[in-house]
C-alpha positions in Angstrom: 0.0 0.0 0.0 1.2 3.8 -0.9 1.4 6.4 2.1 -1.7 8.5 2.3 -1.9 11.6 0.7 -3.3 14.2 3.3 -4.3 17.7 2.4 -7.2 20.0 3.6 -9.0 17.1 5.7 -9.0 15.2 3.0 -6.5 11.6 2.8 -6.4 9.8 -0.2 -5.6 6.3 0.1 -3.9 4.0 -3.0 -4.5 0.7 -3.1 -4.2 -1.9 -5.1 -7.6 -3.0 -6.6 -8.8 -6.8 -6.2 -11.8 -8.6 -7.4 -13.9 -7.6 -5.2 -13.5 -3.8 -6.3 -14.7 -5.0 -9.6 -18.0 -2.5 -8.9 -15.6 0.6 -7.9 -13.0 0.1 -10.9 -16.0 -0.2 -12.9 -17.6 3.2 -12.0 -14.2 5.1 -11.9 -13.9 3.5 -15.5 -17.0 5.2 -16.6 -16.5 8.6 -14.7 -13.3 8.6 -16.5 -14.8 7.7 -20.4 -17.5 10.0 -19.8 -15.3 13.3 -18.8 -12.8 12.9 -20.9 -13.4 10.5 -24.1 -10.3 11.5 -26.0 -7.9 10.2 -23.9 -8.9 7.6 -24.1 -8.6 4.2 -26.1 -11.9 2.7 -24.9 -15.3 4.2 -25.7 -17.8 4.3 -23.2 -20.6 2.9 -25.0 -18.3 -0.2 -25.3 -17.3 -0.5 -21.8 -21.0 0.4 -20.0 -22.7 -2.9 -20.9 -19.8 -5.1 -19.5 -21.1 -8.0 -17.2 -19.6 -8.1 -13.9 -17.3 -11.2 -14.5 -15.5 -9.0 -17.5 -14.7 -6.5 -14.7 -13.6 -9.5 -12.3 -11.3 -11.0 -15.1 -9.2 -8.0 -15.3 -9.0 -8.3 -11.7 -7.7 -11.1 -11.3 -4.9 -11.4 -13.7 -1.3 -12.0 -12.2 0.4 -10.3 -14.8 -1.3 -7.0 -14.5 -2.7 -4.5 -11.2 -5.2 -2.0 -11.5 -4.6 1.0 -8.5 -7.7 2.7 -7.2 -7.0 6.1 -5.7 -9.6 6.2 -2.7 -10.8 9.4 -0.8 -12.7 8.3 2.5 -13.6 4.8 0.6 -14.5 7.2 -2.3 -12.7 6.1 -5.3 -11.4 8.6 -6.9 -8.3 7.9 -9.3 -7.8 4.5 -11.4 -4.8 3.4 -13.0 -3.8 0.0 -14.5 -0.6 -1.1 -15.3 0.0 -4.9 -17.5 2.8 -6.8 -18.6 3.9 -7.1 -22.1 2.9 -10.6 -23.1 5.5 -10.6 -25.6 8.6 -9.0 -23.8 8.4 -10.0 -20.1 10.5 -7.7 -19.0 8.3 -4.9 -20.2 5.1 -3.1 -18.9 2.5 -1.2 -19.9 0.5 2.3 -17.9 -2.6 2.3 -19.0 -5.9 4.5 -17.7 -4.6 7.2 -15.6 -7.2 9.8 -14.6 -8.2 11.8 -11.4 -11.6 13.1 -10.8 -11.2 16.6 -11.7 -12.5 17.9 -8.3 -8.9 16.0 -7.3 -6.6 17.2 -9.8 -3.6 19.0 -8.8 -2.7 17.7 -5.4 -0.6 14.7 -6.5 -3.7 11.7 -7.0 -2.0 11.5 -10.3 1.4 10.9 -9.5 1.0 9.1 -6.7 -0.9 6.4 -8.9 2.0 6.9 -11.5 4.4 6.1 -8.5 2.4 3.2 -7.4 2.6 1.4 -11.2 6.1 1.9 -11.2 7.0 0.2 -7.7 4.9 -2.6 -8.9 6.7 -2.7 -12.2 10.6 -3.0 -9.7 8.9 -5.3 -7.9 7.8 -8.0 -10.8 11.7 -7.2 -12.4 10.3 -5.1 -14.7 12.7 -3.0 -16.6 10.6 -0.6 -18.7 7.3 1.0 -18.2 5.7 2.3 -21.3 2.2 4.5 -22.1 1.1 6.4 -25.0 -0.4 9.5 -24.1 -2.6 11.6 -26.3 -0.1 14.4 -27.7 -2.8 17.5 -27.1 -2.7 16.4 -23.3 -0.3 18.9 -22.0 -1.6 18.2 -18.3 -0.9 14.4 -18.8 2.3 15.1 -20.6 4.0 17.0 -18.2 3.0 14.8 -15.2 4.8 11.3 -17.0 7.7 13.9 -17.8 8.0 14.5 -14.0 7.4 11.3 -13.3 10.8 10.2 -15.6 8.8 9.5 -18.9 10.7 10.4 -22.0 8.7 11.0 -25.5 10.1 7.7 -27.7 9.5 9.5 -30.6 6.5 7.2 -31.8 3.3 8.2 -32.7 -0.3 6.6 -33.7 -3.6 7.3 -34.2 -5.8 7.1 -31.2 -7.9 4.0 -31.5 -11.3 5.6 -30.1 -10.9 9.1 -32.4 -8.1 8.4 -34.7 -8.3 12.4 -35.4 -5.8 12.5 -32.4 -2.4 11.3 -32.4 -0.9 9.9 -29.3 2.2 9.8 -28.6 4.7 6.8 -26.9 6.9 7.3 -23.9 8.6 4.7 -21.7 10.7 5.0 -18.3 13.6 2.5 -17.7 13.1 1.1 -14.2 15.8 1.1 -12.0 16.8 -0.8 -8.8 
């Protein structure tokens, strides 16, 4: 578990999400697709109508961890992180985002920071995302976080009108 966060009476909480936070990670997933669609790979109207044992399945899988962010039990921050199937040695940071009423006090990175302790602690030597390239906010917080831009670029699957761009951290010990 990740220290607290404490600021104006509020502590936020990071956790690493299990099975039986299917319902929470669920919700956060939607909050998330709903305010801010382009960032996106996933459309909401695809992941709404998922039965519970969809959510559970991504729970449970040994080779990837999904980090709620959790304000008095409230979640509300999600991040997921999976390892490469092809390149064990690999990772990837997928589904950052903060409920905008949390934004700016450190939800973000302190998610960010939780993926890449589990990353050094499955011997995991990079840590890859792609990150929409009009996201400045996003941008800036992997570039503090020791992201660099890789240089490759892609449409985004959900609007490919946006390009989003790769960048990958080498972990170290």
């Amino acid at each position: 578990m990740v220290a607290p966060l404490r600021w104006a009476q509020m502590t936020t909480q990071v956790v690493r999400a299990g099975q039986e936070d299917w319902a929470a990670v669920r919700d956060i997933r939607l909050r998330a697709l709903s305010d801010a669609p382009e960032a996106f790979a996933s459309r909401l109207s695809d992941e709404r109508d998922r039965p519970e044992s969809v959510w559970r399945d991504r729970l449970s899988s040994s080779d990837a961890s999904t980090f709620l962010a959790l304000d008095d039990g409230d979640a509300v921050g999600l991040v997921t992180a999976y390892r490469d199937p092809d390149e064990h040695t690999r990772a990837h940071l997928v589904s950052l985002w903060v409920s905008p009423d949390r934004r700016g006090h450190g939800v973000a990175t302190a998610l960010t920071e939780a993926v890449l302790r589990w990353a050094q602690l499955a011997e995991i030597r990079t840590v890859g995302l792609w990150v929409t390239e009009t996201n400045d906010a996003a941008r800036r917080l992997y570039e503090r976080c020791g992201f660099a831009d890789s240089g490759a670029r892609q449409p985004l699957p959900s609007h490919p009108h946006l390009q989003e761009m790769a960048m990958h951290r080498e972990i170290t010990e």
